[in-house]
N, C-alpha and C positions, 0 to 999 in steps of 0.2 A: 504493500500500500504506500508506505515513503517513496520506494522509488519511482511509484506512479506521480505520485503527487510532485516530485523535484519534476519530472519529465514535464509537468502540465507548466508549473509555473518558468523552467527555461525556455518552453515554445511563448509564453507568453510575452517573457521579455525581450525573444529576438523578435517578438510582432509589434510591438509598442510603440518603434519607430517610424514605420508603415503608417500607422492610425495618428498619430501625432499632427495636432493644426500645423498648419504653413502660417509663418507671422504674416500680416498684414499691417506692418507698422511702415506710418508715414516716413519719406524723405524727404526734407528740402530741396528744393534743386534752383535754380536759375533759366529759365528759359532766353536762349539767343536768336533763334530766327524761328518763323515761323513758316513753315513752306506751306499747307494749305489750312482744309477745315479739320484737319486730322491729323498729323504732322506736324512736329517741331524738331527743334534740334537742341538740346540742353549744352552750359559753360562746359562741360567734362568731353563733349565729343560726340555723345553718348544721342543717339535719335530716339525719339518717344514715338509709338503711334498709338493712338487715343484708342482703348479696346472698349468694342460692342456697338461701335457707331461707324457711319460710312459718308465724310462727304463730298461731292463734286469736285470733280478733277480740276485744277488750277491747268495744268498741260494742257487737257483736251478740251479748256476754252468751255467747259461747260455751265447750263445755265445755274445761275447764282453761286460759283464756284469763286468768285472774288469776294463777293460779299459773307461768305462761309469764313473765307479767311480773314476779315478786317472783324469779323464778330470773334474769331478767337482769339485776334492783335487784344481786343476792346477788352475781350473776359480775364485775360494775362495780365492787365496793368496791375490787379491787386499787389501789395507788398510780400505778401507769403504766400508759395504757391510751393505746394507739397506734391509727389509721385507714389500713389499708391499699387502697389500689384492687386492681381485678384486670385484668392486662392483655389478658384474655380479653373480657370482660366492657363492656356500656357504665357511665359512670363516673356518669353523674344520669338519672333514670327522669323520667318524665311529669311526674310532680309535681314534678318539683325538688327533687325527694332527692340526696342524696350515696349512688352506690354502690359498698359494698366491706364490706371485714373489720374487725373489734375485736379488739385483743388484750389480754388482761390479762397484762403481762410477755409471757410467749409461748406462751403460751395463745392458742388461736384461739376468740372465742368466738361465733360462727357456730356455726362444728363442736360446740362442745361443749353448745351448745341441743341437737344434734339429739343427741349420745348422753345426755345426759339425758331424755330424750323433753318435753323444752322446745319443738319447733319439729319441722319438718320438713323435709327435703330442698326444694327448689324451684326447676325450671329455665326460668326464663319464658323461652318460645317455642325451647325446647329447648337451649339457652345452656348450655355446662359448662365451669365455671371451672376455674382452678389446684388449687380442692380438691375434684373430683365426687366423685373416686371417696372419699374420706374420710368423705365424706358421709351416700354409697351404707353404705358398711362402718359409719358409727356409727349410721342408722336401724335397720338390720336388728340391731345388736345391741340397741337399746333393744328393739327389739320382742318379740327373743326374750327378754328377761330382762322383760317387763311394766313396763316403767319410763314413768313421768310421762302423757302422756296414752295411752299404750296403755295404761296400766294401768287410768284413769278413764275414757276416753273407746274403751273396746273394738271399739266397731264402725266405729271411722275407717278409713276405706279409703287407701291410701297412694298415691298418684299423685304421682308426682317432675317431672310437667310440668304440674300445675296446683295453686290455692292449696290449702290442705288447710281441711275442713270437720268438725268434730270432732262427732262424734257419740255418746252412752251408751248405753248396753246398750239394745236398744227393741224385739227381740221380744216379750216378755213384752207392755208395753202396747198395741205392736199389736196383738195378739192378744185383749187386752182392750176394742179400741176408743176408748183413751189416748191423748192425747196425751204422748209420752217428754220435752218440754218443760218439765212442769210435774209438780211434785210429785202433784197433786191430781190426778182422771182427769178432766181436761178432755178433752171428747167430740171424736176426731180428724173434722174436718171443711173442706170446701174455702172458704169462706169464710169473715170475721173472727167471732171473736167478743167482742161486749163484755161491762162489768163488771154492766150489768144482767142479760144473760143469766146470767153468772156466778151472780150470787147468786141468780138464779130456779132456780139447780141446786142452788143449797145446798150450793157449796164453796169459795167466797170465805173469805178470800184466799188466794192462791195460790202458793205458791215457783215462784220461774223456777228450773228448772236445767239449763237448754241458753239455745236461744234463744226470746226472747219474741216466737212469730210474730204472737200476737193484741193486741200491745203493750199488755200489761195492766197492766203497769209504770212507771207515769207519773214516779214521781220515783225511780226505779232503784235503790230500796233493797233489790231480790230478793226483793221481794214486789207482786201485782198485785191489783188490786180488795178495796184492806185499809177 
């Protein structure tokens, strides 16, 4: 019977460490640059990317993807701004990002991209942190009140397990045979179109205001074949 009973409690304590919480204790950090609505870069070198949320690509020119970014410049100015991991959650992605949460004081600000309608919910490979359901609960209120890109980007469809694609109003130009990309009705069509053709249509140049599928935009000033 002893030696059953040592046998139970050394399996026990080689198991212990297994079931043991993951700390979840803040760090200070300093944020240096901010690359989008999701994305930053910390003093140590070290790149954050904001887990459980997703928003519009700064590169691919998408809609409200600048103003995603000037909303996480605005939410950063606090003085104390802490990096939390989630022990849910894995802690560096693919790229060798660091992931987890920002807080400004104690503000989360993850969550608060997404009721701003700053960002989106976003659960890679179905992953739900310490704050899904927060999440869940501040998308749906942005949405009902038309806040930030539901309000500019109307026709984004919201999928909480994949990245979000923001999209403008684009019946109308369909329907016109438009491209919803571009200000000017560039002719929707399945392959590229260049800046010669452009102007052989007599609507050069052209504002990007989504994405610039036919990269007419060469030095990404928001205007293509000037």
């Amino acid at each position: 019977m002893k030696n059953f009973v040592r046998k139970v409690m050394t399996v026990a304590l080689l198991l212990a460490p297994l079931s043991a919480p993951i700390s979840t204790a803040s760090t200070a950090v300093k944020v240096i640059n901010v690359y989008d609505g999701d994305t930053v870069t910390l003093s140590n070198g070290s790149r954050v990317r904001l887990v459980q949320i997703d928003a519009p690509e700064v590169q691919g020119q998408e809609c409200y993807s600048t103003k995603s970014k000037e909303t996480l410049i605005s939410l950063l100015k606090a003085k104390t701004i802490t990096f939390v991991a989630d022990p849910k959650l894995d802690s560096i992605d693919k790229y060798g990002r660091k992931l987890g949460y920002l807080f400004a004081n104690k503000i989360n600000i993850n969550l608060r991209m997404v009721e701003l309608g700053a960002a989106t919910p976003y659960f890679y490979r179905g992953a739900k942190g310490e704050y899904a359901n927060a999440l869940i609960r501040g998308v749906k209120s942005a949405q009902k009140n038309a806040l930030g890109l539901w309000k500019e980007c109307p026709d984004t469809k919201l999928n909480v397990y994949s990245a979000v694609t923001t999209v403008r109003e684009i019946a109308g130009s369909l329907q016109n045979g438009c491209d919803p990309n571009y200000s000017e009705c560039v002719p929707l069509t399945n392959g590229d179109l260049d800046c010669p053709e452009i102007r052989a249509i007599g609507i050069a140049p052209v504002k990007i205001k989504g994405v610039d599928t036919h990269r007419l935009d060469n030095d990404n000033d928001g205007y293509g074949c000037e």
